[in-house]
PDB file of N, CA, C and O in Angstrom:
ATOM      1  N   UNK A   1       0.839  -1.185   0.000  1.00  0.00           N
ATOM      2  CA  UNK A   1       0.000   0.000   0.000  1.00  0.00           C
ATOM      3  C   UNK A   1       0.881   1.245   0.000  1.00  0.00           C
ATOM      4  O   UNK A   1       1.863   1.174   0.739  1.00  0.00           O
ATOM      5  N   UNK A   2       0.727   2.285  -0.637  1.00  0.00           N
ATOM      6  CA  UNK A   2       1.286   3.283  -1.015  1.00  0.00           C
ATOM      7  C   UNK A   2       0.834   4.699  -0.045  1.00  0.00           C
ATOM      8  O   UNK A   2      -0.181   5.358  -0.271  1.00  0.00           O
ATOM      9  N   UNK A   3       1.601   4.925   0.817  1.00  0.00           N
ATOM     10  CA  UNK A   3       0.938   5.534   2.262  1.00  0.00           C
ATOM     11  C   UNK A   3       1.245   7.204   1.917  1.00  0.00           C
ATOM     12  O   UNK A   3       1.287   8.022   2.835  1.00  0.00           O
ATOM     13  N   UNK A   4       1.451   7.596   0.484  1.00  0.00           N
ATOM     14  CA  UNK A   4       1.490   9.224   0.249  1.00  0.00           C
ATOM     15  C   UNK A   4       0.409   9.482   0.165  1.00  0.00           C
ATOM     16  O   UNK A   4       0.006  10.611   0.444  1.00  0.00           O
ATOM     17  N   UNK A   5      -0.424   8.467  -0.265  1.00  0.00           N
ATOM     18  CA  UNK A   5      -2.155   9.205  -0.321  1.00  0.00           C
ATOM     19  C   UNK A   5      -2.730   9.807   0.807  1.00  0.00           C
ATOM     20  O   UNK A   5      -3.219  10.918   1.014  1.00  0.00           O
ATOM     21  N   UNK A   6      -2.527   8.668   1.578  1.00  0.00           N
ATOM     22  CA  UNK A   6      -3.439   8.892   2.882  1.00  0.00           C
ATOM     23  C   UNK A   6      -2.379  10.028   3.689  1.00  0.00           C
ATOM     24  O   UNK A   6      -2.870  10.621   4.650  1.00  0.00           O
ATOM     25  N   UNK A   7      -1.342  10.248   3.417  1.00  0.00           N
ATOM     26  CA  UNK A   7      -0.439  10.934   4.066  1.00  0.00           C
ATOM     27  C   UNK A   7      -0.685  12.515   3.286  1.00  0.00           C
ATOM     28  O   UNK A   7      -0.777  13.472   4.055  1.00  0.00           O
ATOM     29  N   UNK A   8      -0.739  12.653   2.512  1.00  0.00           N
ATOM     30  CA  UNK A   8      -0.784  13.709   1.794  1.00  0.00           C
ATOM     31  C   UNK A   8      -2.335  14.558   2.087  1.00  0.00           C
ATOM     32  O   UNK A   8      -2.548  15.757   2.265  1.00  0.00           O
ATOM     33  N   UNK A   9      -3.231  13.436   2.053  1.00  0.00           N
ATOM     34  CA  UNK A   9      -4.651  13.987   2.645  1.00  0.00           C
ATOM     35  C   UNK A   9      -4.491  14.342   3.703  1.00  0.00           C
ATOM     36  O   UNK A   9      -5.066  15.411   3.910  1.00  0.00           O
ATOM     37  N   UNK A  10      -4.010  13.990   4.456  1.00  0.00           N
ATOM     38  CA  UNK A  10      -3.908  14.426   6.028  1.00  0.00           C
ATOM     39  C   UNK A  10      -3.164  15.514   6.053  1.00  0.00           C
ATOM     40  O   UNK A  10      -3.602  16.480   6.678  1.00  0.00           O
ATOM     41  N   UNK A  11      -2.057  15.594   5.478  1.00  0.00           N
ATOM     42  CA  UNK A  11      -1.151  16.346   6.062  1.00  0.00           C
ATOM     43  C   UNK A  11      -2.388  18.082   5.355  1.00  0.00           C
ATOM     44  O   UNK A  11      -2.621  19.109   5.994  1.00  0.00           O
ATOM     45  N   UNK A  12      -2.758  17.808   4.271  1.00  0.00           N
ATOM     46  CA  UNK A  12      -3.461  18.939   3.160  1.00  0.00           C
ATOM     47  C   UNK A  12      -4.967  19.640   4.103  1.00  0.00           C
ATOM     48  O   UNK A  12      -5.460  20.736   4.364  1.00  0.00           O
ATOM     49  N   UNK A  13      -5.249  18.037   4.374  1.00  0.00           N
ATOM     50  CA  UNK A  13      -6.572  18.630   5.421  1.00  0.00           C
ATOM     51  C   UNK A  13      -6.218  19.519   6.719  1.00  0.00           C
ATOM     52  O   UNK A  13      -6.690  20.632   6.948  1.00  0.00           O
ATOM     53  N   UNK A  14      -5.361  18.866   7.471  1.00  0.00           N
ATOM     54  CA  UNK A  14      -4.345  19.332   8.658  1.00  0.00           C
ATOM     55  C   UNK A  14      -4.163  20.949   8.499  1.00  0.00           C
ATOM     56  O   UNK A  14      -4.635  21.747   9.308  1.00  0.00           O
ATOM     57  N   UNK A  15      -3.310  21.370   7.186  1.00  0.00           N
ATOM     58  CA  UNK A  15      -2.770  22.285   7.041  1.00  0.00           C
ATOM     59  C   UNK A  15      -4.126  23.276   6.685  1.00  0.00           C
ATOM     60  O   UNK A  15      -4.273  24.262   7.407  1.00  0.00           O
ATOM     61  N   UNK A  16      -5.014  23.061   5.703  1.00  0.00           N
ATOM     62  CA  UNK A  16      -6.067  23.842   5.309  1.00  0.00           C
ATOM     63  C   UNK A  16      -6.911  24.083   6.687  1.00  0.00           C
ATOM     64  O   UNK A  16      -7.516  25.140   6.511  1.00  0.00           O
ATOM     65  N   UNK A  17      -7.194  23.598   7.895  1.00  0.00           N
ATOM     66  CA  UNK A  17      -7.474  24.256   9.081  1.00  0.00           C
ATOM     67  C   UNK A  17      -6.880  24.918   9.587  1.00  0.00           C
ATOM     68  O   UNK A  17      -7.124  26.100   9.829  1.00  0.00           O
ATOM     69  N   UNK A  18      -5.868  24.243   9.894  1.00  0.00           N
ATOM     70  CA  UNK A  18      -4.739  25.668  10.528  1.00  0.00           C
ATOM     71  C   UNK A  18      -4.729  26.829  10.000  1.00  0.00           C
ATOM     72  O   UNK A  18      -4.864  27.834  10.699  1.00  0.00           O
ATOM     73  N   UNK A  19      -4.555  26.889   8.577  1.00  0.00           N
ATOM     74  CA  UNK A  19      -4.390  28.143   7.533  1.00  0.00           C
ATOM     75  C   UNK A  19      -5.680  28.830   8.451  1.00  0.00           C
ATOM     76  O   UNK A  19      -5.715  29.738   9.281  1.00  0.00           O
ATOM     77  N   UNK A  20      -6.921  27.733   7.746  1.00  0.00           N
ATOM     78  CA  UNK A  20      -8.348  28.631   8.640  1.00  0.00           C
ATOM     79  C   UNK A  20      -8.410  29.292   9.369  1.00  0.00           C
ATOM     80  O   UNK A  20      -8.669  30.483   9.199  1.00  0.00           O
ATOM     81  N   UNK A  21      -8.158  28.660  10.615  1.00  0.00           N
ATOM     82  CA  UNK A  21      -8.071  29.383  12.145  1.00  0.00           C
ATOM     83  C   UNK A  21      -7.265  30.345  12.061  1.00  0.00           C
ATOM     84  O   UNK A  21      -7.749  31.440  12.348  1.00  0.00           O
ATOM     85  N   UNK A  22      -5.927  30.316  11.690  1.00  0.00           N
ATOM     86  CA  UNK A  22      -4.790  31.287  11.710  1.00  0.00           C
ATOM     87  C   UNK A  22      -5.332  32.644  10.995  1.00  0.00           C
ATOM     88  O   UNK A  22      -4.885  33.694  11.456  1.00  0.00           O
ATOM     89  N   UNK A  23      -6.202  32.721   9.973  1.00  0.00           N
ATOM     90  CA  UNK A  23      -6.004  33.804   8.999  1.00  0.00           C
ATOM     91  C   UNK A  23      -7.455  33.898   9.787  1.00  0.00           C
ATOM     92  O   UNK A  23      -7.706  35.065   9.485  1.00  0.00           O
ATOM     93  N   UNK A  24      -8.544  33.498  10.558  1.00  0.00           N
ATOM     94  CA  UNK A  24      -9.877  34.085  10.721  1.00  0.00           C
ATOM     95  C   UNK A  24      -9.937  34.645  12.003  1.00  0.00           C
ATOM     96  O   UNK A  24     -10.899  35.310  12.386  1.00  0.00           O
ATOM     97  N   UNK A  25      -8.999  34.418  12.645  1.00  0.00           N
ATOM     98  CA  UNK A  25      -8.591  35.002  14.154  1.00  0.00           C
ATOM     99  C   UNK A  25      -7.452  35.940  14.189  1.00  0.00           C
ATOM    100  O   UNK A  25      -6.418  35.353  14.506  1.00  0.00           O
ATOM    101  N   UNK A  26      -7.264  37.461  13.924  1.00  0.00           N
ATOM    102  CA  UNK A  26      -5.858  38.219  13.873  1.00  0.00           C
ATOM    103  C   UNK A  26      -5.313  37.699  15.309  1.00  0.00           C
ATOM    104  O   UNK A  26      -4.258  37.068  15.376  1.00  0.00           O
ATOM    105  N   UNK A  27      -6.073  37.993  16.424  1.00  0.00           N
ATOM    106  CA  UNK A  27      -4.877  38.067  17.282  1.00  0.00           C
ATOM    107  C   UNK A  27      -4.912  36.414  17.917  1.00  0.00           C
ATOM    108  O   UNK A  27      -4.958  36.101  19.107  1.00  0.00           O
ATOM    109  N   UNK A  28      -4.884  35.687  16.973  1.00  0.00           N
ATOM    110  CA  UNK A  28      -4.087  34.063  17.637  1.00  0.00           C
ATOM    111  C   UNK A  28      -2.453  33.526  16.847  1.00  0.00           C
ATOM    112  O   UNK A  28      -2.180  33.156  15.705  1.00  0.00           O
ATOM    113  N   UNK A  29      -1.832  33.666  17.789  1.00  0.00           N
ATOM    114  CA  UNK A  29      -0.632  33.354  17.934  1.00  0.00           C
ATOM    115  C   UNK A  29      -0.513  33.485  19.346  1.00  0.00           C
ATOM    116  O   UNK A  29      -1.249  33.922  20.231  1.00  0.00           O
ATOM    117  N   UNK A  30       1.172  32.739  19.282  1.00  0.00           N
ATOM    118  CA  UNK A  30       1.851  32.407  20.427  1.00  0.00           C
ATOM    119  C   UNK A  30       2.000  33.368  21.373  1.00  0.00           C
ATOM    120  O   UNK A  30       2.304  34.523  21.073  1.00  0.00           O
ATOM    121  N   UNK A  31       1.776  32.929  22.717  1.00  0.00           N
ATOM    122  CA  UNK A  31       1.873  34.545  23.553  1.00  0.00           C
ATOM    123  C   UNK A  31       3.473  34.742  23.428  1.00  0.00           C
ATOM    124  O   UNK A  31       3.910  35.698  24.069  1.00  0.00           O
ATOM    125  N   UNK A  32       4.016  34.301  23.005  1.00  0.00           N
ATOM    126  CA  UNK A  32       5.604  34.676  23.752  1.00  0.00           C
ATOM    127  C   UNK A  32       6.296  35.318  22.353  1.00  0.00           C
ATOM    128  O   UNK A  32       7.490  35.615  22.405  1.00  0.00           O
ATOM    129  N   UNK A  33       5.636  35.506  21.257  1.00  0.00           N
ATOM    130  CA  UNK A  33       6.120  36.342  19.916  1.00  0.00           C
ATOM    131  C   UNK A  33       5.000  36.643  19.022  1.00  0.00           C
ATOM    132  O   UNK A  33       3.929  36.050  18.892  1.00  0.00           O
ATOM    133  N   UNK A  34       5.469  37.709  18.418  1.00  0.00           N
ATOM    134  CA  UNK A  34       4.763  38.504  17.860  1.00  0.00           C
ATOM    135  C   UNK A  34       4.325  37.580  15.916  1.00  0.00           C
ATOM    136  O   UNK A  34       3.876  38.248  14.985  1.00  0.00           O
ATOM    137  N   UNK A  35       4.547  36.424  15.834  1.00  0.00           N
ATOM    138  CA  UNK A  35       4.802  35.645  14.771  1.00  0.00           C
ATOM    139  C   UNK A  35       3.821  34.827  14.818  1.00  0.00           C
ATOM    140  O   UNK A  35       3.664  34.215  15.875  1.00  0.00           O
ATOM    141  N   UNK A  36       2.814  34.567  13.604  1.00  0.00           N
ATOM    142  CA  UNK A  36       1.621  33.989  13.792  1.00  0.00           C
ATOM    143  C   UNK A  36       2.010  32.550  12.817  1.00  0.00           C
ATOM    144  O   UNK A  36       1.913  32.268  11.622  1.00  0.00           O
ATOM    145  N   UNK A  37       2.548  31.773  14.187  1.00  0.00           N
ATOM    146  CA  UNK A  37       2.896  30.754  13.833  1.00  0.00           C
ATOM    147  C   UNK A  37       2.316  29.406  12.906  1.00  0.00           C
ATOM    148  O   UNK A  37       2.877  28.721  12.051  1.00  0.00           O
ATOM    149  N   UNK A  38       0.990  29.365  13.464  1.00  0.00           N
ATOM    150  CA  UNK A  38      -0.213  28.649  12.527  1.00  0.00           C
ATOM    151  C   UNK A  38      -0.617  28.816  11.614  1.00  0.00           C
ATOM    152  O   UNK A  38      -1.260  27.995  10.959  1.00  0.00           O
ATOM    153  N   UNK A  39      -0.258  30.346  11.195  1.00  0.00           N
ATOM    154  CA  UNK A  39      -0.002  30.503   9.287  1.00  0.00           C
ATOM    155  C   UNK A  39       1.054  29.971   8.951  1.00  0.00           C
ATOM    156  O   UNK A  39       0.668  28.957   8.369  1.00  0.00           O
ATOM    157  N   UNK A  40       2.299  29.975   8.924  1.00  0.00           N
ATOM    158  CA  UNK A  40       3.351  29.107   8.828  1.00  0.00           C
ATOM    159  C   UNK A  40       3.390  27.837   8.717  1.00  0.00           C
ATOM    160  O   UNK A  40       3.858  27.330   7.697  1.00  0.00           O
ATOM    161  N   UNK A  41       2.926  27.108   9.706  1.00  0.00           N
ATOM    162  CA  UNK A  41       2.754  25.741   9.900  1.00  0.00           C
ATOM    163  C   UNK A  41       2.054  25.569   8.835  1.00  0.00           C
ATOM    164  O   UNK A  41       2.600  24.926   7.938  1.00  0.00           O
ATOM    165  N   UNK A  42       0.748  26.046   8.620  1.00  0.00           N
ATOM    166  CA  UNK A  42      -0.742  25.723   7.875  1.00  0.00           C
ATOM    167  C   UNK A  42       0.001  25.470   6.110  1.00  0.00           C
ATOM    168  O   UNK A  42       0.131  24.588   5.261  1.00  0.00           O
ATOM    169  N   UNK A  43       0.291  26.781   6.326  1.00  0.00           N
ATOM    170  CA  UNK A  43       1.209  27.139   4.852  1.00  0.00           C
ATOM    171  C   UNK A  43       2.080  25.573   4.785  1.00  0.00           C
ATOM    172  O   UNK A  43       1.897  24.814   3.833  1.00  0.00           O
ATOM    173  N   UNK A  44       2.697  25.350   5.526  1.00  0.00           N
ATOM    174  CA  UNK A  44       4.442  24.192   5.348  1.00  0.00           C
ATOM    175  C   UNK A  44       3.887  22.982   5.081  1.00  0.00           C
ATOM    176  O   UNK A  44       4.453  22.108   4.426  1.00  0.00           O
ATOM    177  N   UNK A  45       2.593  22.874   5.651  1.00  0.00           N
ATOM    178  CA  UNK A  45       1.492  21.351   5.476  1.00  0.00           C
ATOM    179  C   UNK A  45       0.767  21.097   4.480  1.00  0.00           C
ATOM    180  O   UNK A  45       0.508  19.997   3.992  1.00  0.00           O
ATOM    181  N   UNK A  46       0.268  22.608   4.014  1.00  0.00           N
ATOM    182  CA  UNK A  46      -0.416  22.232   2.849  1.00  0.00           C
ATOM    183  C   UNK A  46       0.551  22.172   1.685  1.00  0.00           C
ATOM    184  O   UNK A  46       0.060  21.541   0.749  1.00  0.00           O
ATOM    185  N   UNK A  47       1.901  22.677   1.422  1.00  0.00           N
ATOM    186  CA  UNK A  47       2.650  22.194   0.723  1.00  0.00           C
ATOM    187  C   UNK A  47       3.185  21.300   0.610  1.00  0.00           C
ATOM    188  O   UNK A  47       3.361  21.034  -0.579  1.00  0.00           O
ATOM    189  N   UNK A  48       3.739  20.346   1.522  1.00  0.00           N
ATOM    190  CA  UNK A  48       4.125  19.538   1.907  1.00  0.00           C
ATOM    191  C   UNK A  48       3.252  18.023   1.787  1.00  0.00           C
ATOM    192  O   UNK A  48       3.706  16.883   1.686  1.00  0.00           O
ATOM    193  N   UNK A  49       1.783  18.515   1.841  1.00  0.00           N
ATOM    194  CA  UNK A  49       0.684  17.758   1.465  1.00  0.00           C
ATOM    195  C   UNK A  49       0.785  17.216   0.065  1.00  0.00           C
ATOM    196  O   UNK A  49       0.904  16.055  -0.325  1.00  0.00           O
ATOM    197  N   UNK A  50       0.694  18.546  -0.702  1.00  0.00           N
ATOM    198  CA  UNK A  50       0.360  18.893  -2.217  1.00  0.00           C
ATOM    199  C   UNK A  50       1.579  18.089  -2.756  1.00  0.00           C
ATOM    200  O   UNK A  50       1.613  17.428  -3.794  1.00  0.00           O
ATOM    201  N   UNK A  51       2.486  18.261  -1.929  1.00  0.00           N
ATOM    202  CA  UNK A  51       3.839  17.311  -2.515  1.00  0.00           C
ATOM    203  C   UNK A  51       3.690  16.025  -2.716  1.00  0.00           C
ATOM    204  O   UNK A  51       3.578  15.470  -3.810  1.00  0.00           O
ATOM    205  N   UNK A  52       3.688  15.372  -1.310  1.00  0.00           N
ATOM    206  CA  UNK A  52       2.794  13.692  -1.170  1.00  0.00           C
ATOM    207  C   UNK A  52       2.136  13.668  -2.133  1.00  0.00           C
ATOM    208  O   UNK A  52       2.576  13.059  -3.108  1.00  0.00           O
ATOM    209  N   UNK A  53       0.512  14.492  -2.223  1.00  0.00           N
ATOM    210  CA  UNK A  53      -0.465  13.814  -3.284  1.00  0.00           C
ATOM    211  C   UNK A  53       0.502  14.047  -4.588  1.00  0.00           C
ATOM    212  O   UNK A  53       0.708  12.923  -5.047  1.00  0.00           O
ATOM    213  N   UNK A  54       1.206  15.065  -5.407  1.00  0.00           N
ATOM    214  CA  UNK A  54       1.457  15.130  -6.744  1.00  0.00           C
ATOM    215  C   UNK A  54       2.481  13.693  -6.745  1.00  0.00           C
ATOM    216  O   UNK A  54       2.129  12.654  -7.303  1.00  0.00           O
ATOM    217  N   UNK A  55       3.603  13.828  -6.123  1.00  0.00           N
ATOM    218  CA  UNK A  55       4.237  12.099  -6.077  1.00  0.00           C
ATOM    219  C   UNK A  55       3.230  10.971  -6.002  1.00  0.00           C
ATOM    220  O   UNK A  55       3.615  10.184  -6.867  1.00  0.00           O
ATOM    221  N   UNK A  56       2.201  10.497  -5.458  1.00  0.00           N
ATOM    222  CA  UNK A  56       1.178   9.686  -5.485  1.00  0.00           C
ATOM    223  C   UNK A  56       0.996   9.406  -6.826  1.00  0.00           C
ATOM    224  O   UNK A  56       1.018   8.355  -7.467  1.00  0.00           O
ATOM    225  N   UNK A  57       0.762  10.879  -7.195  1.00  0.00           N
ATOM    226  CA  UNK A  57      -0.443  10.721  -8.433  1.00  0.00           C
ATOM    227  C   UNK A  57       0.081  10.416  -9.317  1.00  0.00           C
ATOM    228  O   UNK A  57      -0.519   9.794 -10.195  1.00  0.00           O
ATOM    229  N   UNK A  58       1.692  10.803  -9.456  1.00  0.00           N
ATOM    230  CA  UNK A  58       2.789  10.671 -10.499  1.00  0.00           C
ATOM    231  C   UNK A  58       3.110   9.452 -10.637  1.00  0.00           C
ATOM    232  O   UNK A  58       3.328   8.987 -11.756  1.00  0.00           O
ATOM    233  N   UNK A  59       3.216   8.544  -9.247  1.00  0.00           N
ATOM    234  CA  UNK A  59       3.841   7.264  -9.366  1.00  0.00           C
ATOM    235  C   UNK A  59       2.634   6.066 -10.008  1.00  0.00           C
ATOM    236  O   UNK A  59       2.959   5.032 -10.592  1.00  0.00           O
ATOM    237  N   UNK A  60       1.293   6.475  -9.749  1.00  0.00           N
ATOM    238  CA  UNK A  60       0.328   5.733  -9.980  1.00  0.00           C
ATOM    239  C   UNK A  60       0.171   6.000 -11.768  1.00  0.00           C
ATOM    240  O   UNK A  60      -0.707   5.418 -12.404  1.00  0.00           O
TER     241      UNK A  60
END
């Protein structure tokens, strides 16, 4: 079984909430910096996702 699929969904779904929350709430971030970390993350997952699925889709 070829585990980028299910890995890539997750990681894409994962990241597309975070993005959510991060960009629909200004003031959520970390109390200890001024850096709204869960856009970052959200952003690094859903690429990182998009990566998995395009290798998936490529190898299939």
């Amino acid at each position: 079984m070829d585990l980028r699929k299910p890995s890539g969904l997750f990681f894409t779904l994962l990241g597309a909430i975070l993005l959510a929350v991060s960009a629909t709430g200004p003031g959520r971030h970390a109390p200890l910096t001024d850096v709204n970390i869960n856009l970052y993350a959200g952003i690094g997952m859903l690429i990182f996702g998009g990566l998995l699925l395009w290798m998936a889709h490529r190898h299939s």
